[in-house]
Short mmCIF file of the C-alpha atoms (twelve columns), coordinates in Angstrom:
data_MODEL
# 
_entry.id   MODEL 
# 
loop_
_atom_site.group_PDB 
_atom_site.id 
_atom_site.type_symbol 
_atom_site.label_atom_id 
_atom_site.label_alt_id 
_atom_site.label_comp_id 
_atom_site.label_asym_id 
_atom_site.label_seq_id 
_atom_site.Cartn_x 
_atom_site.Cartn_y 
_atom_site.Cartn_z 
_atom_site.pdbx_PDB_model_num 
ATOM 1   C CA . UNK A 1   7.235   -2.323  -5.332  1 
ATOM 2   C CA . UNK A 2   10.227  -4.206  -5.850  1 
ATOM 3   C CA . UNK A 3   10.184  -8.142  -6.094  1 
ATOM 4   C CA . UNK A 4   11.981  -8.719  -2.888  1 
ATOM 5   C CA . UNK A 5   9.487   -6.512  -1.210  1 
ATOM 6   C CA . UNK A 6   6.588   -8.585  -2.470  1 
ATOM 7   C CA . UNK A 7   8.750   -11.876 -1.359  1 
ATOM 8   C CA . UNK A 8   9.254   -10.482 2.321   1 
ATOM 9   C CA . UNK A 9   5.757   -9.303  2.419   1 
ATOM 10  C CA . UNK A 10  4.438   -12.832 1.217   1 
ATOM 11  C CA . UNK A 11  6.449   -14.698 3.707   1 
ATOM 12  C CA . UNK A 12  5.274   -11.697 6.362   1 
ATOM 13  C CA . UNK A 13  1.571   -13.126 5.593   1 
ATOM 14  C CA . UNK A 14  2.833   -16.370 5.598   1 
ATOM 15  C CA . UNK A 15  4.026   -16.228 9.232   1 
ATOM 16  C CA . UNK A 16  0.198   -15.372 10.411  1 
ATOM 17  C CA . UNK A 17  1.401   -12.937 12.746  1 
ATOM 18  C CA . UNK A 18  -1.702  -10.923 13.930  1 
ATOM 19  C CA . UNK A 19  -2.946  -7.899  11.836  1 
ATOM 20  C CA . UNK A 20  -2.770  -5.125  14.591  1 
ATOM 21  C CA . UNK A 21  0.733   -6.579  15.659  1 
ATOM 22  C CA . UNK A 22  2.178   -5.806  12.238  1 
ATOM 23  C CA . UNK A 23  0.304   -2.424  12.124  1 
ATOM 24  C CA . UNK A 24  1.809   -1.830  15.430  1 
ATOM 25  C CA . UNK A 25  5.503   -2.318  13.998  1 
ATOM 26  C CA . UNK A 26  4.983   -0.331  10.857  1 
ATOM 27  C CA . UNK A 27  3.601   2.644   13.600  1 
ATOM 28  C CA . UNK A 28  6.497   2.343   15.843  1 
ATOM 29  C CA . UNK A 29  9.159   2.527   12.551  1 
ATOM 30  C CA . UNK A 30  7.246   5.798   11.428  1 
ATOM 31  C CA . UNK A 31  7.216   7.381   14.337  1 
ATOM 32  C CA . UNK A 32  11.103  6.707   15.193  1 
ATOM 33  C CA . UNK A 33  13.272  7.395   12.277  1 
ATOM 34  C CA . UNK A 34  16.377  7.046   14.761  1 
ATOM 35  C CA . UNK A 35  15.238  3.276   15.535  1 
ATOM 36  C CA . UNK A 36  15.034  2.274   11.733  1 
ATOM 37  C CA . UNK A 37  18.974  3.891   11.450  1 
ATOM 38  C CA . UNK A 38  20.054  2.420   14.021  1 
ATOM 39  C CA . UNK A 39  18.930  -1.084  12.796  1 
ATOM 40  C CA . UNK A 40  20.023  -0.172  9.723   1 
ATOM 41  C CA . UNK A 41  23.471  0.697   10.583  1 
ATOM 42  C CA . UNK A 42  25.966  -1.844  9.785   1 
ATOM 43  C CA . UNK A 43  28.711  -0.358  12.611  1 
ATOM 44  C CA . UNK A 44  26.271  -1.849  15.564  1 
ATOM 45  C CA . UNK A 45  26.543  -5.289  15.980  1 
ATOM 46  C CA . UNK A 46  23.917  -7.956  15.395  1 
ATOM 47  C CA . UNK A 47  23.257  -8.850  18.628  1 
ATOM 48  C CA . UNK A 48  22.851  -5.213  19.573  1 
ATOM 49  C CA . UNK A 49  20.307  -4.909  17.216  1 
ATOM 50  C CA . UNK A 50  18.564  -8.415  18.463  1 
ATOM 51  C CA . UNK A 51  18.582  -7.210  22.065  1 
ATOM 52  C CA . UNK A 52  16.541  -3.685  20.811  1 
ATOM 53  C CA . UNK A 53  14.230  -5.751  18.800  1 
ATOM 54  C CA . UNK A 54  13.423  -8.024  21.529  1 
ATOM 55  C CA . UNK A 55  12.720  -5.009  23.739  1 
ATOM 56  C CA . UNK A 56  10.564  -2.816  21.677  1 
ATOM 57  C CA . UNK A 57  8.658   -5.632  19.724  1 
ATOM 58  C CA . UNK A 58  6.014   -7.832  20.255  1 
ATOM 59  C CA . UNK A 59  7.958   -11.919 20.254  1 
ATOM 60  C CA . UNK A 60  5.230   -12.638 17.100  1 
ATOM 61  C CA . UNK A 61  7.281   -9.994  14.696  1 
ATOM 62  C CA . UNK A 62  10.772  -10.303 16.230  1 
ATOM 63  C CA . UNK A 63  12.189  -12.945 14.685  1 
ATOM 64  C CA . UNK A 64  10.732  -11.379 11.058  1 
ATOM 65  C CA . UNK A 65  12.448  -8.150  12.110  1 
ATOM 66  C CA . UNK A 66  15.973  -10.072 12.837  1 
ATOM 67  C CA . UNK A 67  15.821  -11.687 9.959   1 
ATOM 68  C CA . UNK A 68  15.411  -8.115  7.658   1 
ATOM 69  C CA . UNK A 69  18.085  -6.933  10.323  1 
ATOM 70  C CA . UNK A 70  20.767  -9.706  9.353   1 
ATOM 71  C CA . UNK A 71  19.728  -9.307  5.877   1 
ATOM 72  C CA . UNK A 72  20.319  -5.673  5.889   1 
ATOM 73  C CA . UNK A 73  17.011  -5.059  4.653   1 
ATOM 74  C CA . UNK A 74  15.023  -3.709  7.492   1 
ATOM 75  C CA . UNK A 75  15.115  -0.510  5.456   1 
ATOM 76  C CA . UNK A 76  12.355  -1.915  3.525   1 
ATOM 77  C CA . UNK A 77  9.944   -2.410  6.983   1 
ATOM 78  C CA . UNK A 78  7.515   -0.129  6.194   1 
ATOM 79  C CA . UNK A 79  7.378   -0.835  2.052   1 
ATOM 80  C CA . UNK A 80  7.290   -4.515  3.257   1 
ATOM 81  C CA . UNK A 81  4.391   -3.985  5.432   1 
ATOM 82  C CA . UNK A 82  2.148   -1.947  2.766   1 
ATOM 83  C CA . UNK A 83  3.109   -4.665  0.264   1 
ATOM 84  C CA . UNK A 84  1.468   -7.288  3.223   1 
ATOM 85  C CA . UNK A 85  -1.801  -5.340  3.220   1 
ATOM 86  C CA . UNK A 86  -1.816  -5.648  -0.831  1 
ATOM 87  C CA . UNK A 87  -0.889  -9.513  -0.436  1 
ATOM 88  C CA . UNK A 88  -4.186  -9.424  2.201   1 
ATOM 89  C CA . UNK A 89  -6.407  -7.898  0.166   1 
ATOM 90  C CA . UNK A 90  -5.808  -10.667 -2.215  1 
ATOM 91  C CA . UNK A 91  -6.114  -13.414 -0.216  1 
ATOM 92  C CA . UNK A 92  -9.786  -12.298 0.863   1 
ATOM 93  C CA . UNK A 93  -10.380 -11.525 -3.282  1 
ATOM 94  C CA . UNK A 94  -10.397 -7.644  -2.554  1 
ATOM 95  C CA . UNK A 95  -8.978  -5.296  -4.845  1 
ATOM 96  C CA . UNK A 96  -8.554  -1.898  -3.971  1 
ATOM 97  C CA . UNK A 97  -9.373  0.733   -6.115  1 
ATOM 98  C CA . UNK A 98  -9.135  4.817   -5.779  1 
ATOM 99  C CA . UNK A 99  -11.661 7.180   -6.929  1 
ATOM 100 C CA . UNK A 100 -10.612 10.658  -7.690  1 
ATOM 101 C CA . UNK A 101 -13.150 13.115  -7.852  1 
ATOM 102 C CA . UNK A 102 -13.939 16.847  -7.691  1 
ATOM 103 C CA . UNK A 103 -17.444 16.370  -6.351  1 
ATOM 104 C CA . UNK A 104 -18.156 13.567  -3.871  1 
ATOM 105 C CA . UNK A 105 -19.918 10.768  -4.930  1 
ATOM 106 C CA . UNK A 106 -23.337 9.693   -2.645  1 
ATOM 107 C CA . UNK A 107 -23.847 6.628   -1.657  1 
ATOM 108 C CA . UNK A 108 -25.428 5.225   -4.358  1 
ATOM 109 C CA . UNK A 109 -22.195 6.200   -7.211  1 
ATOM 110 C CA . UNK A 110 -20.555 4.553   -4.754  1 
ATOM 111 C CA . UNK A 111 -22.265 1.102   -4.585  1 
ATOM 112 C CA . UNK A 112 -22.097 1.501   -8.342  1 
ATOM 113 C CA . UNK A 113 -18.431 2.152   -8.749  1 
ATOM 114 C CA . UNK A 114 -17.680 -1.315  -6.169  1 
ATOM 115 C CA . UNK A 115 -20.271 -2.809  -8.402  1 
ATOM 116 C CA . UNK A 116 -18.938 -2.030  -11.786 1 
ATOM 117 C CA . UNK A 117 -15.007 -2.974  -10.341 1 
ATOM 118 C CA . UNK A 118 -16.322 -6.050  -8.754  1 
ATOM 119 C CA . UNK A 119 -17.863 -7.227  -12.005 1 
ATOM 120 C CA . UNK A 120 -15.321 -6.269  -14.481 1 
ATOM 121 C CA . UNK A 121 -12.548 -8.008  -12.171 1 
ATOM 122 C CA . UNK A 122 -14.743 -10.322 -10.470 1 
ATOM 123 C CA . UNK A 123 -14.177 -9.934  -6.841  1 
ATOM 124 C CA . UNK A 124 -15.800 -10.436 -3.876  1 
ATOM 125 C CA . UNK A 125 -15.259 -7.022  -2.427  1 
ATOM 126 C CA . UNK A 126 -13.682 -3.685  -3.198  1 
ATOM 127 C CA . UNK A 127 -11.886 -1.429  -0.869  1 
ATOM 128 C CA . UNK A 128 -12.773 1.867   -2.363  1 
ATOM 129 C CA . UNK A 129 -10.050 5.326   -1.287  1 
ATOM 130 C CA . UNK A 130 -11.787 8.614   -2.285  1 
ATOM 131 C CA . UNK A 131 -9.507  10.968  -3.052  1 
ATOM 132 C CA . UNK A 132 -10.467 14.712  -3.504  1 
ATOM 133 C CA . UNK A 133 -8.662  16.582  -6.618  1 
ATOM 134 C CA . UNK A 134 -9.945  20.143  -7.370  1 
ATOM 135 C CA . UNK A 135 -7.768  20.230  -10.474 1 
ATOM 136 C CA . UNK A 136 -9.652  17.739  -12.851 1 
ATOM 137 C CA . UNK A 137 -12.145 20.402  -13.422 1 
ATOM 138 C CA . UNK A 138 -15.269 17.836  -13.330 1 
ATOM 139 C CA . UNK A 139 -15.527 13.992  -13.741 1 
ATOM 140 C CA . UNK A 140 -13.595 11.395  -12.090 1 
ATOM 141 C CA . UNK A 141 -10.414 9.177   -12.250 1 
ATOM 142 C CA . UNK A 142 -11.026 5.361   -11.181 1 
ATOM 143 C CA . UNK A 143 -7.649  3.572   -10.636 1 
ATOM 144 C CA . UNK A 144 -7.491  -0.081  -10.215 1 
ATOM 145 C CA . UNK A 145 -3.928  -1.183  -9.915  1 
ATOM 146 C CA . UNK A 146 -1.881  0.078   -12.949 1 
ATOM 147 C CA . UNK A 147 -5.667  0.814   -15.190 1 
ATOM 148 C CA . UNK A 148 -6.577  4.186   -15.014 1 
ATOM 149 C CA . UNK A 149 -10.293 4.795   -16.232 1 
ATOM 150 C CA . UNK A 150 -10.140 8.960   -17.342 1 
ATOM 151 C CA . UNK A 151 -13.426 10.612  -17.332 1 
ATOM 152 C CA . UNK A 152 -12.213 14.090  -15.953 1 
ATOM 153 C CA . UNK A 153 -12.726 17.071  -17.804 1 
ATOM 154 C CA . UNK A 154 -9.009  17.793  -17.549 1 
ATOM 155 C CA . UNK A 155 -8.295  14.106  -18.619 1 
ATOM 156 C CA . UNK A 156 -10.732 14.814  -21.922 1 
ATOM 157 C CA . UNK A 157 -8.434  18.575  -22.282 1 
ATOM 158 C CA . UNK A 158 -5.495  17.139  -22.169 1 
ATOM 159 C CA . UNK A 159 -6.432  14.136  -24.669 1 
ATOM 160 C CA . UNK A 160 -7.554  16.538  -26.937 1 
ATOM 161 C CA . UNK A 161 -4.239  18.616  -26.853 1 
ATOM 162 C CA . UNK A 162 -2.310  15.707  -28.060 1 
ATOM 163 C CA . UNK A 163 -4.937  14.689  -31.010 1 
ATOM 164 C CA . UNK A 164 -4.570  18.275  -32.150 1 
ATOM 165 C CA . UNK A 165 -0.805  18.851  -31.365 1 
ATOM 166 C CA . UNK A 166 -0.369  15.291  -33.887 1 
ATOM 167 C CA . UNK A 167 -2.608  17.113  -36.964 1 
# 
């Protein structure tokens, strides 16, 4: 995530335009590929551009979306809008964390793993993504932003390649 995505996404949050509103934008952006060229195009005019903005988007977002459209940015929509739910998070002391596993933790690992993250980085909550991976053999990966906590069997096999490969 770049630093001018963060900046966008901050004044995005900023601008308290509703949740589902934004959601709404970054839906319509994936779903039209043509629409985000188009805006993106430098051979249409401005105003062009306004007048399509104004007639797809709800009047909360539009004047966020002509701005990225002047700015020649609006390339960045949907980065900007993943780097709002990030800046969200934060503001409600959240931090979320994914869990990679080859069995599927119950609902008591689970309570444990929020509790453990929530202790060690004291927050209030934690949004926890399970991800299935079939490769890591047994054991789990637990990534909270750039940490990576390695208890996989592959992790361990792969650790111990490199001690040996070095002796």
């Amino acid at each position: 995530m770049t630093e001018l995505t963060m900046n966008y996404s901050i004044v995005l949050f900023e601008l308290k335009i509703s949740h589902e509103i934004i959601h709404e934008t970054k839906n319509i952006f994936l779903e039209s590929r043509e629409l985000l060229n188009a805006l993106s195009n430098p051979s249409i005019q401005q105003n062009e551009k306004h007048s399509v903005i104004d007639s797809i988007f709800d009047k909360e977002i539009r004047n966020f979306l002509k701005v990225l459209s002047d700015n020649n940015k609006i390339d960045l929509i949907v980065n900007i809008i993943d780097a709002y739910d990030e800046v969200l998070l934060q503001s409600k002391n959240i931090l979320k964390v994914t869990f990679t596993y080859v069995t599927i933790p119950d609902e008591n690992q689970i309570n444990q793993i929020k509790e453990f993250v929530r202790d060690k980085y004291n927050k209030a909550d934690v949004l926890l993504e399970l991800k299935e991976d079939s490769s890591l053999l047994g054991g789990f990966i637990l990534t909270v932003g750039d940490i990576v906590y390695d208890k996989s069997i592959a992790g361990t096999l792969s650790s111990l390649r490199k001690t040996l490969a070095w002796r």
